[in-house]
C-alpha positions as CSV (number, residue, x, y, z in Angstrom):
1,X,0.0,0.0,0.0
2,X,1.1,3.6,-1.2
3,X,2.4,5.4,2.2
4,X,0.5,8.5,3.4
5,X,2.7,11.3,3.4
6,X,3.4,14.5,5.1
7,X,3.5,18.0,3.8
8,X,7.3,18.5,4.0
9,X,8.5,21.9,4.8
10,X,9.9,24.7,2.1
11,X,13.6,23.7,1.0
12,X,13.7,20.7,4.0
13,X,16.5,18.3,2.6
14,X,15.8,15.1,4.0
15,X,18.3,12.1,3.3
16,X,17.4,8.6,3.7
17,X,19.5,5.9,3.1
18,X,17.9,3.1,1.0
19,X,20.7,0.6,0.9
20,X,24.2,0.8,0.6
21,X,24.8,2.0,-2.5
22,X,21.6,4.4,-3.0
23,X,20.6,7.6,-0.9
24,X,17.2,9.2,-1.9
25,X,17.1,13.5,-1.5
26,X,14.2,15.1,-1.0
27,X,12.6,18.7,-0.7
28,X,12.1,22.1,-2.7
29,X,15.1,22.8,-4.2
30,X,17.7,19.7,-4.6
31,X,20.6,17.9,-6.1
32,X,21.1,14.8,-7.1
33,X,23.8,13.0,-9.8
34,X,21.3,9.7,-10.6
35,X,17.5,10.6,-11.3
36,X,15.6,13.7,-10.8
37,X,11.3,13.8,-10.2
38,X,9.9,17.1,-10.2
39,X,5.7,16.9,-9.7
40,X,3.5,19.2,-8.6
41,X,2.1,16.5,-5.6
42,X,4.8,15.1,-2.9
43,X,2.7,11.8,-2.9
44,X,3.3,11.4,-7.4
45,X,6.8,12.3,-6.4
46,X,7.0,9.4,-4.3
47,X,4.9,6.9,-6.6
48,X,7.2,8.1,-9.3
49,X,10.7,7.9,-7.7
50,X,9.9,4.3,-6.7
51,X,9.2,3.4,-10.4
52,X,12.7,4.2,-10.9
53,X,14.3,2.6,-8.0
54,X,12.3,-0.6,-9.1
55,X,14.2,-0.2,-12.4
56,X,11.6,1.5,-14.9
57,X,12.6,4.3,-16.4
58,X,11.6,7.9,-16.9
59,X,8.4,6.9,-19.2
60,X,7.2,4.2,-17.0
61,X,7.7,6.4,-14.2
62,X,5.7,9.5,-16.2
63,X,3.2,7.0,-16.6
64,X,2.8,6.0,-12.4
65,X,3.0,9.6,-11.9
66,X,0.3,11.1,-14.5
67,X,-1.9,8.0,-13.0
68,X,-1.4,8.8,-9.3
69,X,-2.2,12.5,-10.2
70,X,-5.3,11.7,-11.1
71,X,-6.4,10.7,-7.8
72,X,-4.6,13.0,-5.5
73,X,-4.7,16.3,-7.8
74,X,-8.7,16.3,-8.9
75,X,-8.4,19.8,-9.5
76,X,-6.0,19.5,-12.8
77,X,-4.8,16.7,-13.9
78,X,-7.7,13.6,-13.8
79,X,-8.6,11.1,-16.1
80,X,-11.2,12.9,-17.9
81,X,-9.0,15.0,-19.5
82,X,-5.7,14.8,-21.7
83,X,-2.6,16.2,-21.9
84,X,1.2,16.6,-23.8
85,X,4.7,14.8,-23.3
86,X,8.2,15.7,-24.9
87,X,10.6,12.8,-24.9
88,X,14.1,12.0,-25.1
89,X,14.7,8.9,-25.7
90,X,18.7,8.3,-25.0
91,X,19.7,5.0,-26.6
92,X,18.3,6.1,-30.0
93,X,19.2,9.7,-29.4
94,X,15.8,11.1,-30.5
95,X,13.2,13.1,-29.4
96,X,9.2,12.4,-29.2
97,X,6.6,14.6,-29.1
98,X,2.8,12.8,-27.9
99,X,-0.3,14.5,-28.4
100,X,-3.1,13.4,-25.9
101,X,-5.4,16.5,-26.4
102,X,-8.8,15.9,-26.0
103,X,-10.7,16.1,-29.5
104,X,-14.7,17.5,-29.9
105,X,-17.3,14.9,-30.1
106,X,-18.4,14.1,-33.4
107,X,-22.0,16.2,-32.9
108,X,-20.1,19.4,-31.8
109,X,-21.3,22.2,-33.8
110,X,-19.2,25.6,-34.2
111,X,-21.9,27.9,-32.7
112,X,-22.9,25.1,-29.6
113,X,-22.1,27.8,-26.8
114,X,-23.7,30.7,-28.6
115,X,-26.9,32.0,-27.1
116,X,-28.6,34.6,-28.4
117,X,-25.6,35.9,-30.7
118,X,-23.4,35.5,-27.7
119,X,-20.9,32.7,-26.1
120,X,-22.9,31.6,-22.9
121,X,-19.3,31.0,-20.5
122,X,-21.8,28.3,-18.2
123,X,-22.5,26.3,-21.1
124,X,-18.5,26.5,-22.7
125,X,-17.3,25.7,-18.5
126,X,-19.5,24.3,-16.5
127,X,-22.0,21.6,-18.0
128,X,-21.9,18.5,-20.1
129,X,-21.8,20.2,-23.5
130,X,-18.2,21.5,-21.9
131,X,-16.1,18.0,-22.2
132,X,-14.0,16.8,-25.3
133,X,-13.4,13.3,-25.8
134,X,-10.4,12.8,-22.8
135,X,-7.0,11.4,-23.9
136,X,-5.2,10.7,-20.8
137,X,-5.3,6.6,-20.5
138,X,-4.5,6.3,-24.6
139,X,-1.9,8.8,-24.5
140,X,-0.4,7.2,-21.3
141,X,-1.0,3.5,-22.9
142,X,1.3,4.1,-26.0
143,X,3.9,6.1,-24.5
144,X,4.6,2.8,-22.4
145,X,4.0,0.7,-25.3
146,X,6.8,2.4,-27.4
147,X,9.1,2.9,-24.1
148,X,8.0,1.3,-21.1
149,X,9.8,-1.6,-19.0
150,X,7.9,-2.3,-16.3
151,X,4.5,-3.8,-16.7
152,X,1.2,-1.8,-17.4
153,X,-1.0,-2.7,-14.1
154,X,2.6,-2.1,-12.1
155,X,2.4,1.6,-13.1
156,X,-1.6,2.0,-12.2
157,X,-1.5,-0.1,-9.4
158,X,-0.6,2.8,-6.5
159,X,-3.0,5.2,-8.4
160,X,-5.9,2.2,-7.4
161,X,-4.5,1.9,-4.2
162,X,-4.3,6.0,-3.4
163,X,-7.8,5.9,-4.8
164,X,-9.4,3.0,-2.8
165,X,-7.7,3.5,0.3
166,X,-8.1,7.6,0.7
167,X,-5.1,10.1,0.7
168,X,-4.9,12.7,3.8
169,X,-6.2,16.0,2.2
170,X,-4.0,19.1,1.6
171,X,-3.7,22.8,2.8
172,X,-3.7,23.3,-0.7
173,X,-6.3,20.9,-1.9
174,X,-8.2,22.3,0.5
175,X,-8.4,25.6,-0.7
176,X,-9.2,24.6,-3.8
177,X,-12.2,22.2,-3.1
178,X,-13.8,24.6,-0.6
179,X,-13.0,27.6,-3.6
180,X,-15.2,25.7,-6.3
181,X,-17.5,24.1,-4.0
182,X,-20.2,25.0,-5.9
183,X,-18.9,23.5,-9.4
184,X,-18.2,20.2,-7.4
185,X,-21.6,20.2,-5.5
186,X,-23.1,19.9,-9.4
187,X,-23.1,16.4,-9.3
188,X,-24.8,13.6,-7.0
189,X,-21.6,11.6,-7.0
190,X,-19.5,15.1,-6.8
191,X,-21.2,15.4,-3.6
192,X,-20.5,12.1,-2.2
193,X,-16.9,12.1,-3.1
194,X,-16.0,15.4,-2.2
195,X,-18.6,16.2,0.6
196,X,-19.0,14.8,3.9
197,X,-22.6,15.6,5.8
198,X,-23.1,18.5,3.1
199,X,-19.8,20.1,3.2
200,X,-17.0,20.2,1.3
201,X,-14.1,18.1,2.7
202,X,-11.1,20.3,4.6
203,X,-7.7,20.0,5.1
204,X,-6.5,16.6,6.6
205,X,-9.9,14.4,6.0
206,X,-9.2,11.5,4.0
207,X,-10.0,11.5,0.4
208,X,-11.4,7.8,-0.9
209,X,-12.8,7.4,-4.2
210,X,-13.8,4.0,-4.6
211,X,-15.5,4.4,-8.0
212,X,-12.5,5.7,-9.7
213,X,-10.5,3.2,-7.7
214,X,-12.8,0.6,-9.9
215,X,-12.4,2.4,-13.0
216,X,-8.2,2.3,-12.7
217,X,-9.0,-1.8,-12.2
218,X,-10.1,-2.0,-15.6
219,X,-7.7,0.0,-16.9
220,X,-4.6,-1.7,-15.1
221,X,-6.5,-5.4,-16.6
222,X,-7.1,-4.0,-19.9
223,X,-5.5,-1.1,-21.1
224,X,-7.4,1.9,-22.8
225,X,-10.0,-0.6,-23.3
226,X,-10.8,-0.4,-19.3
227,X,-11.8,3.0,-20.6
228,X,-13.1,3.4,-23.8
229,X,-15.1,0.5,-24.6
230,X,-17.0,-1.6,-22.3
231,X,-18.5,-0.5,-18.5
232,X,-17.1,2.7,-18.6
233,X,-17.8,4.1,-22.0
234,X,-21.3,3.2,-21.4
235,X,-21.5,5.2,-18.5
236,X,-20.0,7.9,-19.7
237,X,-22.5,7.6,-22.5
238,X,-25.4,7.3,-20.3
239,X,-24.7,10.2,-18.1
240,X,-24.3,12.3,-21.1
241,X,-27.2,11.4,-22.8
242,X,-29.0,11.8,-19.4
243,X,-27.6,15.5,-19.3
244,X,-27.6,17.0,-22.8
245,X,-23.9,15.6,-23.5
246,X,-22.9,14.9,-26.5
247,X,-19.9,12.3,-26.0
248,X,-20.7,8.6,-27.1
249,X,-19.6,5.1,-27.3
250,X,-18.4,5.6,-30.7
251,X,-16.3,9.1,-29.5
252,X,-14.5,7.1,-27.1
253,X,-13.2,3.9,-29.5
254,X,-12.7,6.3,-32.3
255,X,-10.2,8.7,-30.0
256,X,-6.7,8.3,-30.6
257,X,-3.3,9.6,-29.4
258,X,-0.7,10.3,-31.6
259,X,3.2,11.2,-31.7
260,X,3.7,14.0,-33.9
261,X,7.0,15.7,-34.6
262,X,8.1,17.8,-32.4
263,X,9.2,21.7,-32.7
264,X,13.1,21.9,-32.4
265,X,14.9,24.8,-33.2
266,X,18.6,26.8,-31.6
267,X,18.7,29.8,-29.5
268,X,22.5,30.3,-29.5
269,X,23.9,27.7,-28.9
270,X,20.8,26.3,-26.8
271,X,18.8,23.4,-28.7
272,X,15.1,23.6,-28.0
273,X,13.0,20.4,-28.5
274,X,9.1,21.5,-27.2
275,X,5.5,20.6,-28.6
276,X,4.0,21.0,-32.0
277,X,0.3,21.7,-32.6
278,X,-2.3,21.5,-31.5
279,X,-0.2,23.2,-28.9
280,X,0.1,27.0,-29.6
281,X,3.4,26.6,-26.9
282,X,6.2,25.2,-29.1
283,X,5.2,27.5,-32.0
284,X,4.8,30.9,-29.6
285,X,8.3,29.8,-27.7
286,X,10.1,29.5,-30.8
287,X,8.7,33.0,-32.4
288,X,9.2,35.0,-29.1
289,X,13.3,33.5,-28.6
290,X,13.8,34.3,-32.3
291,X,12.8,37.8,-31.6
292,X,15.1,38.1,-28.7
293,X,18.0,36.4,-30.0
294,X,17.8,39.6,-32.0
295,X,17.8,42.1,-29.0
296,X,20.4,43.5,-27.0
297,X,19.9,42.7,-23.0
298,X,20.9,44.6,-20.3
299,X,22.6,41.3,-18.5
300,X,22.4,42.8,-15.0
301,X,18.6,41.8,-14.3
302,X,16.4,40.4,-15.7
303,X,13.8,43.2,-14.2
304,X,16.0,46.1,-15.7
305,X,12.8,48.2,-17.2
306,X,14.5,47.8,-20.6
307,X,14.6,44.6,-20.6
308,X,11.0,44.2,-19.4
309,X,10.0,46.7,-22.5
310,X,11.9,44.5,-25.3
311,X,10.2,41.3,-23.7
312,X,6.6,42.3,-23.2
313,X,6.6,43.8,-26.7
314,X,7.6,40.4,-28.1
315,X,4.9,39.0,-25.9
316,X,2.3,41.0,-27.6
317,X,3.4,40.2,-31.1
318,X,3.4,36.4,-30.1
319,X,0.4,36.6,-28.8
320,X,-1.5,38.5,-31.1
321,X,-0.6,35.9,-34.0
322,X,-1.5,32.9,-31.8
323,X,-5.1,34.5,-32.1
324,X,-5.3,34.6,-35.3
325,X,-3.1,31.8,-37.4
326,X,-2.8,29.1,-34.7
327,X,-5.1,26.2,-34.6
328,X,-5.4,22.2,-34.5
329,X,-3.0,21.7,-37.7
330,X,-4.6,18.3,-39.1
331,X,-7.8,21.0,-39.8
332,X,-6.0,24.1,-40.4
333,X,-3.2,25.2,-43.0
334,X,-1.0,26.6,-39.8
335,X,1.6,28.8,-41.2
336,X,4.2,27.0,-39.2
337,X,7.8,28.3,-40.9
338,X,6.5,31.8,-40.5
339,X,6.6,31.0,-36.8
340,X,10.0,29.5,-36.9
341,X,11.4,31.7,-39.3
342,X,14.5,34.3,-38.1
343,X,14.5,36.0,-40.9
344,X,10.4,36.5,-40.0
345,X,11.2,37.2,-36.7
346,X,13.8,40.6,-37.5
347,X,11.3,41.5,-39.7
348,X,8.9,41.5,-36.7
349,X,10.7,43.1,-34.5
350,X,10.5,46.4,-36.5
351,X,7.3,46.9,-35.0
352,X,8.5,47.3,-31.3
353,X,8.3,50.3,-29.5
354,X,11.7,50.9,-27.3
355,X,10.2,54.0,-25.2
356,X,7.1,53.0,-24.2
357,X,4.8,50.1,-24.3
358,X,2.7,49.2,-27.3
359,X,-1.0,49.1,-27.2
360,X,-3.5,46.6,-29.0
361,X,-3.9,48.2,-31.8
362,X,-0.4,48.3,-32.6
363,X,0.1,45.0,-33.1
364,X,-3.8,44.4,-34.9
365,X,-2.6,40.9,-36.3
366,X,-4.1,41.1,-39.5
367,X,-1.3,43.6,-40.9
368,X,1.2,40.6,-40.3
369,X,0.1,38.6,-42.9
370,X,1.5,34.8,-42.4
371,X,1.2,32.6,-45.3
372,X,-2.4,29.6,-33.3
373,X,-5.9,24.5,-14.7
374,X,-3.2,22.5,-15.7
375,X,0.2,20.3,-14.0
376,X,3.7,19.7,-15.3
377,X,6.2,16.9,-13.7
378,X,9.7,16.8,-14.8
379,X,11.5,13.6,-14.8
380,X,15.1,12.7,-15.8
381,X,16.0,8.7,-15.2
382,X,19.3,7.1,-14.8
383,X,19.5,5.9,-18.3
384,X,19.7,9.1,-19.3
385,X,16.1,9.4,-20.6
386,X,13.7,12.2,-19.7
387,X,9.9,13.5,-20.1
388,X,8.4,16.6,-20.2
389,X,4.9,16.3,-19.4
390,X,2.1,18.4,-19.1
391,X,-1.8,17.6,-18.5
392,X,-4.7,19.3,-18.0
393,X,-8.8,19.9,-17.1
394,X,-8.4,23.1,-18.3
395,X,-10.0,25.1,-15.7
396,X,-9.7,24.4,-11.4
397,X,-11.6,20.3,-11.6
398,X,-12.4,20.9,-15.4
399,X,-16.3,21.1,-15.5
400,X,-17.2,20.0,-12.2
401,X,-18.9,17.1,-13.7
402,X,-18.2,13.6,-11.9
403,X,-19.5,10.9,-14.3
404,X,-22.4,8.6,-12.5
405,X,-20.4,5.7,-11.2
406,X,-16.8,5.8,-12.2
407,X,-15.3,8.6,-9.9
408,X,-14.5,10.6,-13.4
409,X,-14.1,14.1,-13.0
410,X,-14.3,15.5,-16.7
411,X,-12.6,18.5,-18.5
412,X,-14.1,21.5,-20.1
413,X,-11.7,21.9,-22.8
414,X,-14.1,22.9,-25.4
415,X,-14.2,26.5,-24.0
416,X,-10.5,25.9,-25.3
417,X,-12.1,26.5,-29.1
418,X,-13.1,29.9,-29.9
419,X,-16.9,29.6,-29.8
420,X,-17.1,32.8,-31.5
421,X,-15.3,35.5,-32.9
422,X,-13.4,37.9,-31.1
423,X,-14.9,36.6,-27.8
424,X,-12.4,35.5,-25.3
425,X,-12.3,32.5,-23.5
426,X,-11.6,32.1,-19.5
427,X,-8.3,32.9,-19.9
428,X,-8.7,36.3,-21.6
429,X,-7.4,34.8,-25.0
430,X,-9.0,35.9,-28.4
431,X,-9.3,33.6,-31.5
432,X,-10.5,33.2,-34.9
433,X,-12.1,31.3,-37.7
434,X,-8.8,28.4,-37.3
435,X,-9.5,27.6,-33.6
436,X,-13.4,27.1,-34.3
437,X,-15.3,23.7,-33.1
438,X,-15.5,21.3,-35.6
439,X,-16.1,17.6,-35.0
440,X,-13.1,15.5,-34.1
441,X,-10.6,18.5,-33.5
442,X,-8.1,19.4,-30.9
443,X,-8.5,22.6,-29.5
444,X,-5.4,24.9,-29.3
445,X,-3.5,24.6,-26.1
446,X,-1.1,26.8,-24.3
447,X,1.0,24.1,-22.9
448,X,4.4,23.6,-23.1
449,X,6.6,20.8,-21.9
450,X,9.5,21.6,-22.9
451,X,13.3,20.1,-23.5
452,X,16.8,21.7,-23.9
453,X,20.4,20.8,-24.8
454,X,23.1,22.8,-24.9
455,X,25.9,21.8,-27.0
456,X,23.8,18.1,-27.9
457,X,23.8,17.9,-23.9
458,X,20.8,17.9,-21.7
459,X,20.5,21.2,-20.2
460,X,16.8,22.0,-19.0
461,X,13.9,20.5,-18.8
462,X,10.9,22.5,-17.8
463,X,7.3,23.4,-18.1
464,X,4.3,25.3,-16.2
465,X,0.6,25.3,-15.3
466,X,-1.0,28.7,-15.9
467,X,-3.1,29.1,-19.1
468,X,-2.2,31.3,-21.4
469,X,0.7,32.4,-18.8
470,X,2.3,28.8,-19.6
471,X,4.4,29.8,-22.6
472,X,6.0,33.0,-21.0
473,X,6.6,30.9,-17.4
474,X,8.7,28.8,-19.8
475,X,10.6,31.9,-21.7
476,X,11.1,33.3,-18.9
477,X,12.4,29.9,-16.8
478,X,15.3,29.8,-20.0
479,X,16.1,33.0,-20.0
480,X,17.0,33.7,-16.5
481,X,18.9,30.6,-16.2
482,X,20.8,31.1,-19.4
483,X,21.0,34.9,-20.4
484,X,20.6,36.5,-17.3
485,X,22.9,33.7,-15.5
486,X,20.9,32.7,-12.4
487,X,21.0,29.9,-10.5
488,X,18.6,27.0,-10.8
489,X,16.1,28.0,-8.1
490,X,16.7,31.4,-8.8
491,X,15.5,31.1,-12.2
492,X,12.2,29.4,-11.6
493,X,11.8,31.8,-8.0
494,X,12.4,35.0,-10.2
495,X,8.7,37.1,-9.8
496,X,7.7,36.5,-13.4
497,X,5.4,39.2,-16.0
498,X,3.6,38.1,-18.4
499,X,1.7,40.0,-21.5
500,X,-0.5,38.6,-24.1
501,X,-1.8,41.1,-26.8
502,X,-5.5,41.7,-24.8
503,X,-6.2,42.3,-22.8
504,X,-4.5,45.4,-22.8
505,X,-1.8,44.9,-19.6
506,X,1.1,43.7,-17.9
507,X,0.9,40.9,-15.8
508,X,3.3,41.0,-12.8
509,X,4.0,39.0,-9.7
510,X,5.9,41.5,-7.7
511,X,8.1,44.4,-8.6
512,X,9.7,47.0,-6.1
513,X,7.9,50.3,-5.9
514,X,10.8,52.2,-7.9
515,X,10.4,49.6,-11.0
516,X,6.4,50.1,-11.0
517,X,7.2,54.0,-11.4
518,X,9.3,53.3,-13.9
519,X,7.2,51.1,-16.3
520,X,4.4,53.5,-15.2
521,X,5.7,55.7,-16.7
522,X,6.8,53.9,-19.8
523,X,3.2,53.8,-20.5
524,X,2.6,50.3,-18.8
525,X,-0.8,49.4,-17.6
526,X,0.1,47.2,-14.7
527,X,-1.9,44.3,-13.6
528,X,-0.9,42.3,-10.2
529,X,-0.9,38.4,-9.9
530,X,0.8,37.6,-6.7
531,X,2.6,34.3,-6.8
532,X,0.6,32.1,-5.6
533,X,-1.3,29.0,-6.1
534,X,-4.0,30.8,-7.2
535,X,-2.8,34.2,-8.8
536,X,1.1,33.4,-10.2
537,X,1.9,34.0,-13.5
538,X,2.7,30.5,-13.9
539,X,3.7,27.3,-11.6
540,X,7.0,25.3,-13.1
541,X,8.6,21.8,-12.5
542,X,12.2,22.5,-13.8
543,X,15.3,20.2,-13.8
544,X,18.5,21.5,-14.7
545,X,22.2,19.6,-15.1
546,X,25.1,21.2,-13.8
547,X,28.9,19.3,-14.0
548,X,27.0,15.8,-13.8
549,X,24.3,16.8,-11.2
550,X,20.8,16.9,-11.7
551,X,19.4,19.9,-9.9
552,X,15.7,19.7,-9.1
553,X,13.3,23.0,-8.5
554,X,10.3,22.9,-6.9
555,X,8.2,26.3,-7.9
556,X,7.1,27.6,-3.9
557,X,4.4,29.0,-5.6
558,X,2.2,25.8,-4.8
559,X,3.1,23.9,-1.5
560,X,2.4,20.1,-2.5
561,X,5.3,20.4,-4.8
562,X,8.1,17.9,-4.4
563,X,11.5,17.0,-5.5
564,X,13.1,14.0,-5.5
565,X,16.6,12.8,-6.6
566,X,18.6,9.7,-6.2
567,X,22.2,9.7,-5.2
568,X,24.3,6.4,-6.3
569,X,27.7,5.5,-5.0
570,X,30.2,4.8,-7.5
């Protein structure tokens, strides 16, 4: 049985001896010169790290984790919903980009959220129309069938066993379930799983969820059959149909995963290997480092108002193309070399202003024509493999919507499409005519798992929960640790900004008083997002090598994060 854990204490190192010749590190910020698990829950951490120590490797251990996840961390990453995972796979020396988005059921019709000419945000969030077909247990199931060691029901096996026998709530969790009480009251089996005598479960009551503990059983015996086909897909079905769903039998065995070619391209003489569409992360990554390849930095700080200036304004340019050109590319001509193009890039950056900073209109992306709640883990192995992983509901516990029986808490991904033009979806972002619902699509995605060498060696491995503020946590994670020269924990610690086209704004975490006068004055409109859990621009798991180490960062924006490393005697 699967340990309950405590909450360990911000930057605690503990070292435990294992056996003679292993030592296993834990805490915030660590070292470690065998393995390296970065999650964003101490208990997947754990399920994880022992994956490794019984001699899987990084994807077997990616696949424990994303599974154990789903029962400790309802509020982002369960099995109704899907996700994204970079790989480097180090005997063949390649890299592997999965896509295990969720995709629209096949009824979904590009004006289902509008309501009298406008998007109704309850129908796009919070009810059963909300869910795509989830990807999660497919995605998962071929990763290890391509890579895996270990067997299958070994990697669900302490997911069942979190599930059937309870987990001691969080502080965090906590907050979170008594936050969207309401959402997760929606449901009668909601209720009974997160609820106890009509109100919502607190801080160290034990979570059980049998029926999900039964639904992980018949994945563990059969695979993505356990899920969709048989028992489960028909109550999935049945609970839709019940509730003006649209999912069916036939969306769940026609869903498929799929690796796809991943986005790979230098900054200097950094190699950066991150995800392709339907993920707008690799493309936007790619566009904003090829505009500041281009730019001279002020090396000091990274906060040096110029720098800030230069930085946003690529933001805004990024962002205002993602509205427009980016989209699920097996439906939409996405102008993809535009995005990775230098030469498109210094042609770009013409447009910034280096005074003051630009507004909307400015950067109108039709006049650059171009032929578009959520948890990372970090994992490194002592093969020398690594993942890059990132899944999501899309929203704090997706829809709110527990299917009847199964303990599945579903996503509400399709508010991820744009339902209409010019509308913006819960994270503020606008889109077009290529992100609209059609049957069988992906919508577009902000995530961003993300991998990168330097000099054809491992260098970084990171990625972020945050919405639309996942692609800048990431810039910004790379940058300070490589241009601006900080230290591993202070490069993911660093109080990040973030700005993305509209609205009209800079995002910041914290800046001294003397910096907000400053950009004030620049002509910033400044927009606060303290960091934490709930406001940050961004929560990372990072890894980082350093002279044969593996150095391990915990974001302290969220308080269930763990490290752990494994130290082996030569």
């Amino acid at each position: 049985m699967v340990k309950k854990f405590q909450v360990l204490l911000n930057f605690l190192v503990i070292v435990f001896p294992l056996f003679s010749e292993t030592q296993i590190v834990k805490g915030k910020t660590i070292s470690s010169d065998h393995s390296m698990i970065v999650t964003r829950h101490y208990i997947a951490s754990e399920v994880g790290n022992q994956i490794l120590l019984d001699g899987g490797n990084a994807i077997d251990a990616s696949v424990a984790v994303s599974f154990a996840l789903s029962v400790v961390l309802p509020q982002a990453s369960p099995l109704g919903g899907g996700g994204f995972m970079v790989i480097h796979d180090e005997e063949s020396n390649s890299n592997y980009a999965l896509d295990y988005r969720e995709m629209a059921p096949q009824k979904a019709t590009e004006d289902m959220f509008v309501v009298d000419g406008k998007v109704d945000r309850a129908l796009a969030l919070e009810s059963y129309l909300s869910s795509g077909v989830p990807g999660t247990v497919y995605g998962l199931y071929i990763a290890h069938q391509k890579f895996g060691i270990l067997p299958w029901t070994r990697l669900v096996e302490p997911a069942i066993q979190l599930a059937k026998n309870g987990f001691p709530i969080t502080d965090t969790l906590a907050k979170s379930l008594d936050s969207y009480k309401e959402k997760l009251a929606k449901t009668s089996d909601g209720r009974n799983i997160f609820f106890n005598n009509g109100k919502i479960l607190k801080s160290g009551d034990l979570l059980v969820q049998k029926d999900l503990a039964r639904t992980l059983e018949l994945i563990a015996q059969t695979g993505p059959a356990g899920f969709y086909e048989g028992t489960t897909a028909q109550k999935i079905q049945l609970d839709m149909r019940k509730n003006g769903g649209l999912i069916t039998t036939n969306d769940l065995s026609n869903y498929e995963a799929k690796f796809r070619t991943p986005i790979e391209f230098n900054y200097k003489d950094l190699s950066i290997v991150t995800m392709p569409l339907p993920s707008s992360g690799g493309l936007i990554l790619a566009l904003m480092l090829n505009m500041i390849e281009q730019l001279e930095l002020d090396k000091s700080d990274p906060h040096k108002p110029e720098n800030i200036l230069k930085i946003s304004e690529v933001m805004q340019i990024a962002y205002s193309l993602r509205s427009v050109y980016v989209a699920d590319s097996d439906f939409y001509d996405v102008p993809k070399n535009e995005f990775l193009s230098k030469d498109r890039a210094k042609q770009l950056l013409t447009n910034i202003n280096l005074k003051r900073m630009s507004n909307a209109d400015d950067y109108d992306p039709e006049k650059f024509k171009f032929k578009e709640n959520t948890t990372h883990y970090s994992i490194v192995d002592g093969f020398g493999n690594i993942v890059s992983t990132t899944t999501t509901l899309n929203t704090a516990f997706g829809s709110g919507i527990v299917i009847k029986d199964t303990g599945i808490l579903m996503n509400n991904e399709m508010d991820d499409f744009s339902a209409s033009p010019s509308q913006p979806n819960y994270f503020g972002l606008l889109g077009t005519y290529a992100n609209r619902i059609e049957p069988l699509k992906r919508p577009l995605s902000s995530m961003t798992p993300t991998i990168v060498f330097n000099n054809d060696k491992p260098y970084l491995v990171t990625g972020a929960q945050g919405g639309s503020r996942i692609i800048t946590a990431v810039l910004q994670v790379i940058l300070n640790y490589y241009e601006f020269g900080l230290n591993a924990e202070e490069s993911v610690y660093k109080s990040r900004y973030h700005h993305q086209w509209q609205p009209e704004h800079l995002m910041y975490e914290s800046f001294d008083d003397e910096l907000v006068d400053e950009l004030t004055k620049m002509g910033f409109n400044l927009y606060r997002r303290p960091a934490t859990y709930d406001f940050s621009n961004g929560i990372t798991s990072s890894i980082m090598f350093e002279d044969n180490k593996l150095i391990g960062v915990s974001d302290f924006r969220s308080d269930d994060f763990l490290s752990i490393g494994v130290n082996k005697d030569e």
